[in-house]
N, C-alpha and C positions, 0 to 999 in steps of 0.2 A: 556522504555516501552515495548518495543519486548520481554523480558524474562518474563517478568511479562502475555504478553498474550500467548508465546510460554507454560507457565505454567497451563497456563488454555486451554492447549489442537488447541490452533491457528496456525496458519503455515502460513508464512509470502511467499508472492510468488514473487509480484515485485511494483513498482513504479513509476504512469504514469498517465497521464491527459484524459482529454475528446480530439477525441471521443470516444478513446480503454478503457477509465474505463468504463463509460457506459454500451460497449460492454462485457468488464470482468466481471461486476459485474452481469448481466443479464445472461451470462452464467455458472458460477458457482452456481447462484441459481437455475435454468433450471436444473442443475445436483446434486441440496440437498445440497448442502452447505448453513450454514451461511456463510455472507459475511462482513467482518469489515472494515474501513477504518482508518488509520492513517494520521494528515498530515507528510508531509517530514521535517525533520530539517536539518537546515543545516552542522549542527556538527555529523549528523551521514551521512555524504559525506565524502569521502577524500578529500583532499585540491585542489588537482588538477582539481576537478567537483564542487566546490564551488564557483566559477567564475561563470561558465554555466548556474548555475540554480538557481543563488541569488534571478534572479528576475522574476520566476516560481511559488516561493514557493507557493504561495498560490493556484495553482491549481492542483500540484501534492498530488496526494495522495498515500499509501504506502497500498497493498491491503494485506488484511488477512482473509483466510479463516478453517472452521471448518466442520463437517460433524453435521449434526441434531440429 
């Protein structure tokens, strides 16, 4: 999915829960950006971070932002 929105002009920055999405997402709009959210898969981890965060997944989100 990231090529597909890196094509429509999106810029993928990082991936991360509450409270600092919140926070990222409140501040990149404050600054004119759209603000997107993906959730995390687990296939697009390396294996060695696939332990870690199997049972995350559903509150990480993968943040992507664009300008207005």
């Amino acid at each position: 999915m990231s090529k597909e929105l890196e094509k429509k002009g999106w810029i993928k920055h990082n991936t991360i829960d509450d409270p600092r999405l919140s926070e990222t997402i409140e501040e990149y709009e404050s600054l004119g950006f759209e603000v997107h959210l993906e959730p995390m898969k687990l296939e697009d981890l390396d294996k060695e971070y696939r332990i870690c965060y199997k049972n995350q997944l559903d509150k990480l989100k993968t943040v992507y932002t664009r300008k207005k």
